[in-house]
C-alpha positions, 0 to 999 in steps of 0.5 A: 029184495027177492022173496025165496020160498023155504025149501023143505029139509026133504027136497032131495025125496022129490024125484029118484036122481036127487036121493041117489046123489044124495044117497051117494054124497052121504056114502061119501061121509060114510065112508070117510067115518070108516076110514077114521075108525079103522085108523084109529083100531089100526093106531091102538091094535098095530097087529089088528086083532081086532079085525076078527070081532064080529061088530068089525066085520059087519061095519066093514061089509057095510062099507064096502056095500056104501063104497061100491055103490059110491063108485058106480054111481060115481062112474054113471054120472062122469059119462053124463058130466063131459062138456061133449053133448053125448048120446044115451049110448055113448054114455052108457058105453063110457060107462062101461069102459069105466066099469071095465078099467075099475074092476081090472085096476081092482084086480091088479092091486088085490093080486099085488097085495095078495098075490 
């Protein structure tokens, strides 16, 4: 029988990548959390009246903080994921080119919905 040492409930502040994943993942749940909430207005409010009350709008600006950093951290680390043993450059490249794709598949939605 193998001794494991316990680890601490704080192993993920030990260095900067681990408490950005672990930042992300919990945008992740953050974000989720929104979505349930702005459901169950939307359920109980069909005209959504409620979107201009102020406590609204600050949980949306603070969703919309967590999914932007949650998408480009998310981006960063596609390019670090590949099976190919890729160079830093390259890696930023394909970063950038996913920036590039996201924003203009943002625009092109916001500009269906919104013309």
């Amino acid at each position: 029988m193998s001794y494991y040492e316990k680890q601490s409930a704080f192993w993920w502040t030990r260095n900067l990548a681990s408490t950005i994943y672990f930042v992300r993942e919990l945008t992740g749940v953050g974000i989720a959390a929104y979505l349930l909430y702005f459901l169950g207005f939307a359920v109980s409010d069909p005209g959504l009246t409620f979107t201009s009350a102020t406590h609204f709008n600050v949980i949306s600006y603070i969703g919309l903080g967590a999914s932007i950093f949650h998408t480009l951290t998310w981006l960063r680390v596609t390019a670090k994921v590949t099976p190919f043993d890729l160079s830093r450059s390259v890696q930023l490249t394909l970063f950038a080119l996913s920036l590039v794709v996201w924003l203009g598949l943002s625009f092109l939605l916001y500009t269906y919905l919104y013309g």
